[in-house]
C-alpha positions in Angstrom: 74.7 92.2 115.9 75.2 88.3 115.2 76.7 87.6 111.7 75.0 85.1 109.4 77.0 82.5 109.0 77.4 79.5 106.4 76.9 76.9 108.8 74.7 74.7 110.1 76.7 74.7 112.9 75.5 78.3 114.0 72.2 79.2 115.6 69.3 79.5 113.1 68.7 83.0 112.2 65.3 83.9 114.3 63.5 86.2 112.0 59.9 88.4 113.6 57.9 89.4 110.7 56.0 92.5 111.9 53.8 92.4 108.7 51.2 94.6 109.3 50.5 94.2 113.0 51.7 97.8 113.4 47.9 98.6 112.6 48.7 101.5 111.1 50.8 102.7 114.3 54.4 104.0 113.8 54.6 104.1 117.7 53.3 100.4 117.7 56.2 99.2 115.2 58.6 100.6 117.1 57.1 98.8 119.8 57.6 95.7 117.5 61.0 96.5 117.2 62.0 96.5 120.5 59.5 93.4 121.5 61.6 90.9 119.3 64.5 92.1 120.6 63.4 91.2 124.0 62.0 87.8 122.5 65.2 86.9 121.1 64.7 87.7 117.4 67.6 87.9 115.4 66.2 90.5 113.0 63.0 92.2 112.2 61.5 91.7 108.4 59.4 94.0 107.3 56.9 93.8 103.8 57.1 96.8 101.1 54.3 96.8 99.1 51.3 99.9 98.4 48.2 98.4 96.8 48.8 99.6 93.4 51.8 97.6 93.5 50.5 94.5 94.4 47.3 94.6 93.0 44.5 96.1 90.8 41.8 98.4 92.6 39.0 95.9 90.9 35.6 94.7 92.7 35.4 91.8 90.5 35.1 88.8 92.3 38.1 87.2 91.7 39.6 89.9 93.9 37.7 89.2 96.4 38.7 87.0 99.2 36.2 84.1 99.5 37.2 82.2 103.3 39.9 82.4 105.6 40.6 85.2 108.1 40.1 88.1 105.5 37.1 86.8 104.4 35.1 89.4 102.4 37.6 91.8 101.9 39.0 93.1 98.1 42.5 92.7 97.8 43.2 96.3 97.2 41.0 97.2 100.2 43.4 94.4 102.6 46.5 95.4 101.0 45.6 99.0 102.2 44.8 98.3 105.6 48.1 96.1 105.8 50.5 97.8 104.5 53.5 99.2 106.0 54.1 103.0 105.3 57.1 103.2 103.4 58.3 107.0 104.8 58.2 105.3 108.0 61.2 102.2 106.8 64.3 103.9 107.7 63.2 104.8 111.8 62.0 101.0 112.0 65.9 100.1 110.3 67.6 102.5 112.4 65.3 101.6 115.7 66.7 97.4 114.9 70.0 98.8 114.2 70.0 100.7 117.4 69.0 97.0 119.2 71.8 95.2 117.3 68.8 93.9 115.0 69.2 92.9 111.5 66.9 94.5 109.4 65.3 93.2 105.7 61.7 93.1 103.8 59.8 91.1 101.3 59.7 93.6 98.5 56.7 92.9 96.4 57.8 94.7 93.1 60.7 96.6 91.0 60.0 99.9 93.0 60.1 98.4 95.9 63.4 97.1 95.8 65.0 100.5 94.4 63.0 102.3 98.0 64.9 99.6 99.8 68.6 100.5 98.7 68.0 103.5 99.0 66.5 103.7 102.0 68.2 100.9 104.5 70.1 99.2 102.5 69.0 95.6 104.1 72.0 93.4 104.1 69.5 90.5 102.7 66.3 90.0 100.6 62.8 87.9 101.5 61.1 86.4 98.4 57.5 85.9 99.6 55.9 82.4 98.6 53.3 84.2 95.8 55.7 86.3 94.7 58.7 82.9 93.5 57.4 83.5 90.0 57.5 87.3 89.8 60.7 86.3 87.5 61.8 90.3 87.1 61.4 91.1 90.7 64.0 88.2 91.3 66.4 89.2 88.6 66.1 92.7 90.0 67.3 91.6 93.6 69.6 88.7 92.4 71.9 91.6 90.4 72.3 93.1 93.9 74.7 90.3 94.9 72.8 89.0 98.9 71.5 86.0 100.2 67.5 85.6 99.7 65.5 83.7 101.4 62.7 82.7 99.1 59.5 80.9 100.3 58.4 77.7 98.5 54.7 77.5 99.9 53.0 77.3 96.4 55.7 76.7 93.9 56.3 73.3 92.7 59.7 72.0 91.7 59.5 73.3 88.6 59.0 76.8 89.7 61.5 76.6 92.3 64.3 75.2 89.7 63.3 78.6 87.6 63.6 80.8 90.6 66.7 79.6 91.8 68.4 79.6 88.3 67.1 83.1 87.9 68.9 84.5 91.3 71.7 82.9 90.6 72.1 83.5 87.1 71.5 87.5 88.2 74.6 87.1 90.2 72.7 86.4 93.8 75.3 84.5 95.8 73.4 82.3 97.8 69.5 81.4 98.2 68.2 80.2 101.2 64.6 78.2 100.5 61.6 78.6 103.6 59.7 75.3 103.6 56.2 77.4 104.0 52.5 76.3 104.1 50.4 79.5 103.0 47.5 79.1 105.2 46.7 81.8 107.8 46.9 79.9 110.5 48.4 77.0 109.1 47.6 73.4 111.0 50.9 71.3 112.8 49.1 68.6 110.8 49.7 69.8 107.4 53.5 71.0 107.5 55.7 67.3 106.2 58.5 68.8 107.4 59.9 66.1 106.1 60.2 68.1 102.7 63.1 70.2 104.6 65.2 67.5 103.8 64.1 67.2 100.5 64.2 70.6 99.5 68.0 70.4 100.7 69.2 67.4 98.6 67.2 69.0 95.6 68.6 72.0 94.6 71.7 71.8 97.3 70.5 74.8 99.4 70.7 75.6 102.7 66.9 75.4 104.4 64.6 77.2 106.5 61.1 78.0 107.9 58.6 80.3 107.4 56.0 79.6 110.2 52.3 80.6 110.4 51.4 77.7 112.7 50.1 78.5 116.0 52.6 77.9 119.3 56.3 76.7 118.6 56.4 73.1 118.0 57.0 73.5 114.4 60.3 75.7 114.6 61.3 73.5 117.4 61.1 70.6 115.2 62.2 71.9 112.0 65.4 73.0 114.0 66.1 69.7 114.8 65.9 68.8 111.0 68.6 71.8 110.0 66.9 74.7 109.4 69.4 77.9 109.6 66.5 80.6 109.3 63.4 80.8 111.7 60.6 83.7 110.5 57.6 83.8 112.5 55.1 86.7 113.0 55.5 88.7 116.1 52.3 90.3 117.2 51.8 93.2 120.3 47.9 91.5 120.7 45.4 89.8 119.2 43.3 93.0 118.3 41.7 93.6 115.0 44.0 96.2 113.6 46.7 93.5 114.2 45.8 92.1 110.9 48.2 89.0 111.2 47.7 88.7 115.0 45.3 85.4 115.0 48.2 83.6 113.3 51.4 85.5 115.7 53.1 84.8 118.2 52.5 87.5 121.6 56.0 88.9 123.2 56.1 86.1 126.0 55.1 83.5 123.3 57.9 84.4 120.9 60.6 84.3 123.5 59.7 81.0 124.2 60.1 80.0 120.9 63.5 81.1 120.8 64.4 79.8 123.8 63.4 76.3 122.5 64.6 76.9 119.3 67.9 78.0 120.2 67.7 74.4 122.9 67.3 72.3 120.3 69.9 73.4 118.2 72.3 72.9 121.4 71.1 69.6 121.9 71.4 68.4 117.8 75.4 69.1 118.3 76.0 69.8 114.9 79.5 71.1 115.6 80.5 67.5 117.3 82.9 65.1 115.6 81.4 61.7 117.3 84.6 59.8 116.2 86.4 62.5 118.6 86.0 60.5 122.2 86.3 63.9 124.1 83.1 64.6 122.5 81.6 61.7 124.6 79.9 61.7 127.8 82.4 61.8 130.4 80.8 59.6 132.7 80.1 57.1 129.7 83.8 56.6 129.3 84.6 56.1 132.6 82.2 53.8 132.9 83.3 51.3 130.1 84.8 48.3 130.5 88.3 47.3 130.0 90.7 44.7 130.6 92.1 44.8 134.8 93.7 42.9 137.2 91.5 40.4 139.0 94.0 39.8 141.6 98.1 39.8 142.3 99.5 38.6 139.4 103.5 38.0 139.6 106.3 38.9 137.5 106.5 35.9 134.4 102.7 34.9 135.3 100.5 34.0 132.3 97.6 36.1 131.8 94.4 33.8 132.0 90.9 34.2 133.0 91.7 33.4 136.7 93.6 36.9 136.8 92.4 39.0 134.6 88.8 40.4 134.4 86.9 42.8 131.2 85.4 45.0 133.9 84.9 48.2 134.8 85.9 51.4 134.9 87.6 52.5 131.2 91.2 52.5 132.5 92.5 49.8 130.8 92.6 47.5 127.7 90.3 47.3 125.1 88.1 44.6 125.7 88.7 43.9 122.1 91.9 43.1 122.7 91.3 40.3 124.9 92.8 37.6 122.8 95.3 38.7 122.2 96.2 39.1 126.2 95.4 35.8 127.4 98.6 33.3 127.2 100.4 36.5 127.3 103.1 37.1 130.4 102.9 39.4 133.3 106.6 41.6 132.6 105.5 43.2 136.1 103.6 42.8 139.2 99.9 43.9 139.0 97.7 44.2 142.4 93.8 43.7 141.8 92.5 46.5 139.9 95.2 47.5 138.1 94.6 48.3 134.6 96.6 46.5 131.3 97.7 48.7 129.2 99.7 48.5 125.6 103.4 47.5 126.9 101.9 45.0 129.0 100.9 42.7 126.2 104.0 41.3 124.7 
């Protein structure tokens, strides 16, 4: 199991949400389980909620969902059909433990967060994006001392400041905020992943994502701007009882996304020290120019611009020191080619 490290310099932590794509299936989660470990999740997050925690069993209207995917369903009715069985938490931890998975959830209240000591113990905590302002849920999970990860998608800065100040005053060590865009599926068009940046410079976090677009572009591209966590829904199919699948990824499609994920944060070389030459291309130092013999040049010969040459390969001189060389004297014999080097130049 991969430790989570402080640095940007590590691999983003790739994070399958299995939400409720289980349908209702403890065989299926399993499943889950074992598909984002072939798809190169990191860990698996789960969500641990029961209607009555997260809602009221109303039918007035403003429970009832009006457009989007769940259309015409009450929230208690959704949150039913959704949910995640909470007997059934510890064999999904000890199935992602048995993979060398990190397992964690998004609890949704006070109760929630006492089942999860108790029950796996998750070595961090998700703060979904509605729930930012539930301020005793985060007080609750800041006084158990792990990193969150907190999803901004509907919280100005206002509400984030509060949020933050109230994990950290609760004694939570370190918040990690998801740039998020709370539409099921959410458009490539819509992200301004721009605001990872911003959200980093604000309130001096570390960043992350929490994806519902379709494909992979976005965590590709939000790697490339420094985000250390990856979430993205992991889905078996596209069925109905896979109540998240329109806006998952499939097995094959996950993968993928790691793959490219994990390229991109390669190719960003955040561990390289570009004043360190060894860090350079070694053909684009050998390639360089630098200050040679044009041809035989004698013992007591002046250097001038008949026998020396800023040329390459990079085995030489500076050409920045050229100046300095010319009217200078040759204090041994150089064949053509040869390269000047600092005694020469006297």
């Amino acid at each position: 199991m991969r430790n989570l490290s402080d640095s940007v310099e590590e691999m983003p932590l790739i994070v399958a949400e299995l939400s409720g794509n289980h349908g209702g299936s403890l065989k299926k989660a399993l499943e889950l389980v074992v598909s984002a470990k072939n798809a190169g999740a990191d860990a698996v997050k789960l969500q641990t909620y029961k209607p009555e925690t997260i809602t009221v069993n109303s039918r007035k209207q403003n429970f009832l969902i009006k457009d989007g995917l769940w259309k015409g369903k009450y929230l208690h009715d959704l949150y039913q059909e959704a949910m995640t069985p909470w007997e059934w938490h510890r064999e999904i931890d000890q199935k992602a433990k048995e993979l060398g998975l990190f397992c964690f959830s998004s609890p949704f209240d006070e109760t929630a967060v006492d089942f999860l000591e108790d029950q796996i113990n998750p070595p961090f905590y998700k703060i979904a994006s509605f729930e930012l302002n539930h301020i005793p849920l985060l007080k609750k999970i800041g006084l158990l001392k792990k990193t969150v990860f907190a999803s901004v998608g509907v919280s100005n800065d206002d509400e984030i400041k509060l949020a933050l100040e109230t994990l950290w005053g609760s004694g939570c060590p370190e918040v990690i905020l998801l740039h998020c865009i709370s539409k099921y599926p959410a458009g490539t068009n819509e992200f301004g992943l721009s605001r990872l940046s911003y959200l980093r410079d604000k309130f001096k976090c570390k960043v992350g994502l929490s994806d519902h677009s379709p494909g992979y572009l976005i965590p590709t591209m939000a790697t490339a701007l420094g985000a250390t966590v990856i979430e993205k829904h992991l889905t078996l199919d596209r069925q109905a009882d896979s109540i998240d699948g329109k806006f998952s990824l499939l097995p094959e499609e996950f993968l993928k996304m790691s793959e490219h994920v994990r390229e991109a944060h390669v190719s960003m070389g955040f561990n390289l020290n570009w004043d360190d030459e060894e860090n350079l291309p070694l053909e684009n130092q050998r390639f360089k120019r630098s200050i040679l013999a044009s041809r035989q040049i004698e013992v007591g010969e002046p250097f001038s611009e008949k026998n020396i040459r800023i040329a390459r390969p990079n085995h030489g001189l500076c050409p920045s020191k050229w100046e300095l060389v010319i009217g200078t004297v040759a204090t041994r014999q150089f064949l053509a080619g040869d390269p000047l080097k600092e005694e020469d130049v006297v």
